[in-house]
OpenMM code with the backbone's topology and positions (N, CA, C; nanometers):
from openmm import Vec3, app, unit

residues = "UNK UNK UNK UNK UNK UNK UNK UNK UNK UNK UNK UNK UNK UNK UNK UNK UNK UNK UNK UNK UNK UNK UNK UNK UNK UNK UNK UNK UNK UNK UNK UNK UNK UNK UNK UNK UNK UNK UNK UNK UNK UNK UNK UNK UNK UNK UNK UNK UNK UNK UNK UNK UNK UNK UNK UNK UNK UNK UNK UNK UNK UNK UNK UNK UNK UNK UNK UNK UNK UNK UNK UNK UNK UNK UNK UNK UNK UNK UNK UNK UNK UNK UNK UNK UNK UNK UNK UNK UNK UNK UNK UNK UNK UNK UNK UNK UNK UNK UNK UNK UNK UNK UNK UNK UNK UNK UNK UNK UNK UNK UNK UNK UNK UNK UNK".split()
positions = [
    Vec3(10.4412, 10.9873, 11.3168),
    Vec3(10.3746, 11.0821, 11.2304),
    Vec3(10.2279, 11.0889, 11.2720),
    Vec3(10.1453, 11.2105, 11.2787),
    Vec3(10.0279, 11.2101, 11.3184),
    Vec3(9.9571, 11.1802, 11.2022),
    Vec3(9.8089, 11.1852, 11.2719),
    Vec3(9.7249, 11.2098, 11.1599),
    Vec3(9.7167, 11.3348, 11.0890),
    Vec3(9.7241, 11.4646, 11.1403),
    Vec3(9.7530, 11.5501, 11.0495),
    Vec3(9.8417, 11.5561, 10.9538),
    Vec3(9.9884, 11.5198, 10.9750),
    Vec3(10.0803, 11.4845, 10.8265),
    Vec3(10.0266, 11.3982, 10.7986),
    Vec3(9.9587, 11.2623, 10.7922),
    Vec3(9.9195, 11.1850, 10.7549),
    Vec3(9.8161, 11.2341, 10.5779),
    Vec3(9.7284, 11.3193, 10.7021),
    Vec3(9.6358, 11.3766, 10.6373),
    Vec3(9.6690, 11.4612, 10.4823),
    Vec3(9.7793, 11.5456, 10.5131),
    Vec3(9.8162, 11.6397, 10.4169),
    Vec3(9.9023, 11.5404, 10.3295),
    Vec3(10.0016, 11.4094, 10.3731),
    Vec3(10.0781, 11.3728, 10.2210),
    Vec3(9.9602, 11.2973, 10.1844),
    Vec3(9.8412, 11.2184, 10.2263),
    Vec3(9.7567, 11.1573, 10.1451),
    Vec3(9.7031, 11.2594, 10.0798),
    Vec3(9.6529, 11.4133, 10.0872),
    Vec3(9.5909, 11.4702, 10.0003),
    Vec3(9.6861, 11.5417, 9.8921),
    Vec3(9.8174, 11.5453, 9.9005),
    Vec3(9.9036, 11.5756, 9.8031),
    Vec3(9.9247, 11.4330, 9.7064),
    Vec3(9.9204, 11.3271, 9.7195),
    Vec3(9.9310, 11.2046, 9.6242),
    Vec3(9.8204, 11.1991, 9.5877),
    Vec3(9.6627, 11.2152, 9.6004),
    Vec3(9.5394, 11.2032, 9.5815),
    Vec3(9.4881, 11.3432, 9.4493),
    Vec3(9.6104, 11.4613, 9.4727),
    Vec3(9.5728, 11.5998, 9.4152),
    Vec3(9.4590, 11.6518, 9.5130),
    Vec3(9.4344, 11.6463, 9.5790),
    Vec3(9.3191, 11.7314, 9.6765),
    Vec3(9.4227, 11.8843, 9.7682),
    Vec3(9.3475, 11.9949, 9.7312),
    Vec3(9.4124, 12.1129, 9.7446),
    Vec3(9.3487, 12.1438, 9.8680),
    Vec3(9.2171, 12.1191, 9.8394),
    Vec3(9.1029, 12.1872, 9.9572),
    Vec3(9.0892, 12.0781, 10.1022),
    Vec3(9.0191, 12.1798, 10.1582),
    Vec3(8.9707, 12.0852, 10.2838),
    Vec3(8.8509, 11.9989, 10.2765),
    Vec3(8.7758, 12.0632, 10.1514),
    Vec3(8.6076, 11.9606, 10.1870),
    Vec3(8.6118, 11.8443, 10.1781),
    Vec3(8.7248, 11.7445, 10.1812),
    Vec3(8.7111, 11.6110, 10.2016),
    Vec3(8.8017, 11.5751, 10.2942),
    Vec3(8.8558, 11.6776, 10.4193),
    Vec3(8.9049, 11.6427, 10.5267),
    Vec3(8.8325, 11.5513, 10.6106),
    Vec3(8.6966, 11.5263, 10.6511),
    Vec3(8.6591, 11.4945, 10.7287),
    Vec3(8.6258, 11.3238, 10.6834),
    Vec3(8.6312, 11.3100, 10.4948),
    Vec3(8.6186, 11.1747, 10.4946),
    Vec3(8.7534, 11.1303, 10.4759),
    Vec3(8.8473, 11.1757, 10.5134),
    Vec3(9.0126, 11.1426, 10.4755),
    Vec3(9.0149, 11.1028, 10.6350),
    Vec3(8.9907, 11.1780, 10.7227),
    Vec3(9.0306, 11.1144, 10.8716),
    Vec3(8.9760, 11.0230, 10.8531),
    Vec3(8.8316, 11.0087, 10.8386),
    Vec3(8.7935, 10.8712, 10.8574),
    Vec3(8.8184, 10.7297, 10.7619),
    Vec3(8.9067, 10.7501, 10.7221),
    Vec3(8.9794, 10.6676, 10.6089),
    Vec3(9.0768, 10.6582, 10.6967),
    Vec3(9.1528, 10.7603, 10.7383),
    Vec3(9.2536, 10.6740, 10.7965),
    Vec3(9.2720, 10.6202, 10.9012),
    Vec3(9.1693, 10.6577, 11.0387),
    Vec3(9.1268, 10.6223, 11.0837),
    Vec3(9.1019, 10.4735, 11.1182),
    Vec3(9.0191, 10.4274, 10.9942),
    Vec3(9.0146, 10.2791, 10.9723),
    Vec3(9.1726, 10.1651, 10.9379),
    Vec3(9.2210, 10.2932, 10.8861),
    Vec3(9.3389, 10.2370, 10.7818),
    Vec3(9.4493, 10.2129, 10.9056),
    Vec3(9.4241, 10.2667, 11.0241),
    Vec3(9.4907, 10.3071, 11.1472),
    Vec3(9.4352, 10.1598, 11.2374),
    Vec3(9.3223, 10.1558, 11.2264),
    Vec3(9.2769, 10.0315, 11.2971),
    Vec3(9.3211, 9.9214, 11.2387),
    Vec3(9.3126, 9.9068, 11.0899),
    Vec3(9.3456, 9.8157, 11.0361),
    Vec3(9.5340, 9.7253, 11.0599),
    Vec3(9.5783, 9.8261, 11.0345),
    Vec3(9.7745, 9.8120, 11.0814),
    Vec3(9.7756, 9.7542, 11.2156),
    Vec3(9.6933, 9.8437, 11.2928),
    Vec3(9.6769, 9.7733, 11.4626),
    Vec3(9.6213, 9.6442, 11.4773),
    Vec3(9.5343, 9.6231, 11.4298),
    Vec3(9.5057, 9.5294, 11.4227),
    Vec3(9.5751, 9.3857, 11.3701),
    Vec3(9.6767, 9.4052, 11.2295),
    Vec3(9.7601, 9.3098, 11.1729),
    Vec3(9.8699, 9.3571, 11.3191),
    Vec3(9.9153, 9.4226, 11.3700),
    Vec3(10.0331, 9.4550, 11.4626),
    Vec3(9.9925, 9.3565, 11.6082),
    Vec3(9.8740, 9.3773, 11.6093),
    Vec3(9.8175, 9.3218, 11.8129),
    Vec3(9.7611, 9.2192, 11.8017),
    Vec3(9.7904, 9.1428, 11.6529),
    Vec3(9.7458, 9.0114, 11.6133),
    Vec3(9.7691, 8.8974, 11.7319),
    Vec3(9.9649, 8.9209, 11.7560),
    Vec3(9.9878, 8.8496, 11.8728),
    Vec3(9.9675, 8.8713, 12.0001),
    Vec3(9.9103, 8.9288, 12.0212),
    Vec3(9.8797, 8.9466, 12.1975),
    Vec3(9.9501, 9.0915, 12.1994),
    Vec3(10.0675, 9.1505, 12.1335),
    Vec3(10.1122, 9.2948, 12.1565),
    Vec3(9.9934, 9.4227, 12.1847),
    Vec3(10.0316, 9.4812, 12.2554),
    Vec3(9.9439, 9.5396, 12.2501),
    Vec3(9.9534, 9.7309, 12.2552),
    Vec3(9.9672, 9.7629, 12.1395),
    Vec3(10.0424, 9.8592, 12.0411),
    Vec3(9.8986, 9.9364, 12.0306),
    Vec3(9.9133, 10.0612, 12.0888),
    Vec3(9.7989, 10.1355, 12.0941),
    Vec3(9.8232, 10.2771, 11.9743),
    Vec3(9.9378, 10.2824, 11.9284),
    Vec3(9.9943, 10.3740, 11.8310),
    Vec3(10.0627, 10.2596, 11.7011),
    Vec3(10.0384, 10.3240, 11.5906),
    Vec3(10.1015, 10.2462, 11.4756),
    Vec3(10.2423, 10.3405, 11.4885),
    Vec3(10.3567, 10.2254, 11.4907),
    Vec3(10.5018, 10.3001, 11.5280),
    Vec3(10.5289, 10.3945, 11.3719),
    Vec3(10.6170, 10.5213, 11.3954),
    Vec3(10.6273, 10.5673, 11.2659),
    Vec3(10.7098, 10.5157, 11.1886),
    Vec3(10.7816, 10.4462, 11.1447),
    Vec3(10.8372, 10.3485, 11.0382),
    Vec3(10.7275, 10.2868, 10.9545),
    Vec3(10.6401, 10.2293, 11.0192),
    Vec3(10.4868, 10.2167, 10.9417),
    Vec3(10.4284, 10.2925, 10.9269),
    Vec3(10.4084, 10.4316, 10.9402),
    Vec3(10.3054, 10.5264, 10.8838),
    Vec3(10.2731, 10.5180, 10.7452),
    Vec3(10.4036, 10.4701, 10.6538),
    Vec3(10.3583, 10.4836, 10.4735),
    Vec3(10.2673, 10.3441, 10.4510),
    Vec3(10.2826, 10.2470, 10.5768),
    Vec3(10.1443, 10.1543, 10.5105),
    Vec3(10.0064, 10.2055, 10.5513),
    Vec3(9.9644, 10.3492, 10.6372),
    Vec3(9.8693, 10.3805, 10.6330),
    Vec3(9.8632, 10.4643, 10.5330),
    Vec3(9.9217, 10.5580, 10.5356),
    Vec3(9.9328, 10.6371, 10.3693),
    Vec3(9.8783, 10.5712, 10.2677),
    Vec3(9.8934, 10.4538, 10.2378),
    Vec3(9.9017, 10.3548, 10.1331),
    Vec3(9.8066, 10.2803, 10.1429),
    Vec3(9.7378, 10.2574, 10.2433),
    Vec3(9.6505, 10.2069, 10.2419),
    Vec3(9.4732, 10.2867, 10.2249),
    Vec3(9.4863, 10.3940, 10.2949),
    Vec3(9.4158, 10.5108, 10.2808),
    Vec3(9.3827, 10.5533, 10.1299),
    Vec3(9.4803, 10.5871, 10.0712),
    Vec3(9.4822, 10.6283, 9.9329),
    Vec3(9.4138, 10.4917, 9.8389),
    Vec3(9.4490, 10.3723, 9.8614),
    Vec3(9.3779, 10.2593, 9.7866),
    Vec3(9.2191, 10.2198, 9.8253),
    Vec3(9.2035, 10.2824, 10.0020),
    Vec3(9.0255, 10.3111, 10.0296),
    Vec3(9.0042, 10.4157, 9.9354),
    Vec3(9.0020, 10.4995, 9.9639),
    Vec3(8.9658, 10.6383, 9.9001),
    Vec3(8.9353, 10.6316, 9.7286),
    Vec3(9.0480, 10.5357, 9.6576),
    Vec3(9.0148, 10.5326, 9.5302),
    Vec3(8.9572, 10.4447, 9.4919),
    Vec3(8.8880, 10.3510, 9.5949),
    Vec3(8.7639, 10.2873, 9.5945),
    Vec3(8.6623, 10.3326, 9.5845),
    Vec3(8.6223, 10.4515, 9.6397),
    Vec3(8.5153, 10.5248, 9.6882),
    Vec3(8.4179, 10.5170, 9.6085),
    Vec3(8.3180, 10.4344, 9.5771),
    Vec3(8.2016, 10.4366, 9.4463),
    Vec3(8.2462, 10.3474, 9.3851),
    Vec3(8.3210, 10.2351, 9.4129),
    Vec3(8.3523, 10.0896, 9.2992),
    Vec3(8.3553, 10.0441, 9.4346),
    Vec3(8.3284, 10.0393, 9.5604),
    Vec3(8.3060, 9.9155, 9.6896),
    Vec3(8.2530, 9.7872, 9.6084),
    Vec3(8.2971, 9.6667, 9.6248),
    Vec3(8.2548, 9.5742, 9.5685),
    Vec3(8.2999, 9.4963, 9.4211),
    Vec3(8.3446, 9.5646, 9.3558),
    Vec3(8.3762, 9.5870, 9.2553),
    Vec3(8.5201, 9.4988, 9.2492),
    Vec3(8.5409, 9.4412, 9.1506),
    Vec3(8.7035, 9.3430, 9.1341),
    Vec3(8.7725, 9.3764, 8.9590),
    Vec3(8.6719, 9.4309, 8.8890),
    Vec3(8.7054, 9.4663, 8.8102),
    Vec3(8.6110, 9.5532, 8.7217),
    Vec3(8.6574, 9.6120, 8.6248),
    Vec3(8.5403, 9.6984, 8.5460),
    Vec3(8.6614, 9.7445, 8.3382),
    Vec3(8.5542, 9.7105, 8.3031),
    Vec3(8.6410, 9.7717, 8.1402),
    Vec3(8.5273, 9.8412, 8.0305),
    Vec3(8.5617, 9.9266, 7.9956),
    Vec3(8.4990, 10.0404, 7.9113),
    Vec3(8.5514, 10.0624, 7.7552),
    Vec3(8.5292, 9.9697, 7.6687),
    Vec3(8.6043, 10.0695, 7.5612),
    Vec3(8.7748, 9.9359, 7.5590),
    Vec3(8.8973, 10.0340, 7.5256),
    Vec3(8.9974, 9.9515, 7.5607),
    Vec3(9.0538, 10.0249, 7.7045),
    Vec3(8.9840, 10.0507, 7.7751),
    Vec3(9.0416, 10.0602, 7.9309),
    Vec3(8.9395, 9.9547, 8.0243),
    Vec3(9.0411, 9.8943, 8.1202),
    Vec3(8.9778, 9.7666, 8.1875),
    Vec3(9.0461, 9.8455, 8.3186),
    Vec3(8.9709, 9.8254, 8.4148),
    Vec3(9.0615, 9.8667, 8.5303),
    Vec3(9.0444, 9.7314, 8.6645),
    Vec3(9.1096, 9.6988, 8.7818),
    Vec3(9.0735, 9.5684, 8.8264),
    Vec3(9.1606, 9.6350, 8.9820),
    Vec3(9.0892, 9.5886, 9.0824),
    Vec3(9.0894, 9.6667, 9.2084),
    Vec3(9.1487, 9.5217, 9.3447),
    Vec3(9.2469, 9.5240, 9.3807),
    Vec3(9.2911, 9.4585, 9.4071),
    Vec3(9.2566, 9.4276, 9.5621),
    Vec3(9.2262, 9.3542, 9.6472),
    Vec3(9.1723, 9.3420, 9.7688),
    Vec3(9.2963, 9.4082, 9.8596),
    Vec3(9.2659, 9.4491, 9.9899),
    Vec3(9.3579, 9.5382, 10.0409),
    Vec3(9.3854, 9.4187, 10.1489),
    Vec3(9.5146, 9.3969, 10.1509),
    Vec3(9.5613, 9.2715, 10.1904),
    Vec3(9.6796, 9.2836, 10.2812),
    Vec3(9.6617, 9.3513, 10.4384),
    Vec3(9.8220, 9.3802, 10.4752),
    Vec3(9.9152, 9.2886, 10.5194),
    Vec3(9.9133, 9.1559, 10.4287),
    Vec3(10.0465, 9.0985, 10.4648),
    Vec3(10.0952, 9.1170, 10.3219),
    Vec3(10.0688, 9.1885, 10.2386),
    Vec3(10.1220, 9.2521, 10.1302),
    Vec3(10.2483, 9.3526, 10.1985),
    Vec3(10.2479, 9.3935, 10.3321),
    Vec3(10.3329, 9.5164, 10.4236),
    Vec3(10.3990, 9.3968, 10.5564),
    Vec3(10.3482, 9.2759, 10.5175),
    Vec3(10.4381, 9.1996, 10.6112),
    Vec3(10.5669, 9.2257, 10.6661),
    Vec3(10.6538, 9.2702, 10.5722),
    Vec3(10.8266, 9.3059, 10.5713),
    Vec3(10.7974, 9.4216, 10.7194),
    Vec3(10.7231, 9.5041, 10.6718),
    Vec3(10.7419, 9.5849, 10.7430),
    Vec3(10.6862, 9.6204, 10.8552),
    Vec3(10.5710, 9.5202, 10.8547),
    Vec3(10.4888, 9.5521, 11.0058),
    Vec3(10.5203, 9.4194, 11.0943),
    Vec3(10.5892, 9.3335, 11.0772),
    Vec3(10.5879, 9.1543, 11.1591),
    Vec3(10.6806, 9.1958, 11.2458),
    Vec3(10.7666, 9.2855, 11.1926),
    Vec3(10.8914, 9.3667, 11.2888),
    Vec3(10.8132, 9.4156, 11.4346),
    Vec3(10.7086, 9.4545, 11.4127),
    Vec3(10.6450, 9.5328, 11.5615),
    Vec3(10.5619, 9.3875, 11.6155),
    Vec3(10.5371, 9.2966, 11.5758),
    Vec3(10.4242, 9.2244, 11.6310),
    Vec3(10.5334, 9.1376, 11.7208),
    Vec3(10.4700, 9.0494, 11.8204),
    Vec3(10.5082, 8.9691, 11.9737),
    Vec3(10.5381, 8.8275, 11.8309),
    Vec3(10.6240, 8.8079, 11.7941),
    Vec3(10.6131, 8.6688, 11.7091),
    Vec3(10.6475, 8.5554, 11.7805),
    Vec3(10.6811, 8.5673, 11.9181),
    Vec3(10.7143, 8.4813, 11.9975),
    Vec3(10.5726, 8.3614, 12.0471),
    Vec3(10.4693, 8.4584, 12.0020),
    Vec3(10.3294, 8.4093, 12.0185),
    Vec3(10.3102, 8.3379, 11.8991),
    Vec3(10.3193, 8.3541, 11.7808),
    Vec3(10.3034, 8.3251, 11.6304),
    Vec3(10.4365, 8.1965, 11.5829),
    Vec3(10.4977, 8.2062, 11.6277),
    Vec3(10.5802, 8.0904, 11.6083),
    Vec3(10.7012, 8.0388, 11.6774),
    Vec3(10.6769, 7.9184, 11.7076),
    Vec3(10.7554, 7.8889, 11.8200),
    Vec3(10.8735, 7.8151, 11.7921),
    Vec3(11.0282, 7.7935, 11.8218),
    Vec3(11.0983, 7.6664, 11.7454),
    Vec3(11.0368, 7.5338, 11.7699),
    Vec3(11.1453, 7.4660, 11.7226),
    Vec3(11.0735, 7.3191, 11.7562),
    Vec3(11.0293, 7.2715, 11.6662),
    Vec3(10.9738, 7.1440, 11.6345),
    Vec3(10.8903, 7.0762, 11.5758),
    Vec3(10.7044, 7.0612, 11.6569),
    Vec3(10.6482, 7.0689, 11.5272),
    Vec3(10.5140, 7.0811, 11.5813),
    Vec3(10.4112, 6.9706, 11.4983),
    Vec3(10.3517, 6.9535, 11.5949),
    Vec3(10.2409, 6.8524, 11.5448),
    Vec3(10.0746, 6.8692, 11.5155),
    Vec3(10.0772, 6.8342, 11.4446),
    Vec3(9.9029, 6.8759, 11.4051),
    Vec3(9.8119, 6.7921, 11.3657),
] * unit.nanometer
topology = app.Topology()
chain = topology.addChain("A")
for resn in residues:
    res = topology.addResidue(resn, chain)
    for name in ("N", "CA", "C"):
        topology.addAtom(name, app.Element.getBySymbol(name[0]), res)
């Protein structure tokens, strides 16, 4: 999946109709794109595309930057009786689904090991 579908189902789950926040949505995912690669080429693989079976953890991850946007920093906040609490973006939360692409032959070996 490119970044352009990328682009359009994050702005249909977000409600964004228009384009004027195209240019900070690429760069959201963008990051959100580096980020997957990065948990993926952990082991030495070296995966220059996030495969599409994982595209919904950039989706998903994108959409949880984005509704950060102006609470950066922030772990929790409450007003009244609404509390809201922002959870760190954590991708071995997507373990299931991204350890499948990584070299694990590097990451764990049989045997018994000593330390």
């Amino acid at each position: 999946m490119g970044d352009t579908e990328i682009l359009k189902s994050i702005k249909l789950r977000i409600g964004i109709d228009d384009n004027l926040q195209d240019e900070l949505l690429m760069d959201i995912i963008a990051d959100a794109n580096a980020m997957v690669l990065g948990y993926i080429n952990q082991d030495g693989n070296l995966a220059f595309v996030v495969p599409a079976d994982a595209s919904w953890v950039i989706k998903d991850v994108a959409v949880k930057m984005f509704n950060r946007i102006g609470d950066e920093g922030k772990t929790s906040s409450g007003e009244g009786n609404v509390s809201n609490a922002w959870e760190t973006i954590d991708l071995s939360q997507y373990a299931d689904a991204l350890d499948k692409h990584r070299n694990s032959n590097l990451r764990r070996r049989p045997g018994m090991r000593f330390v």
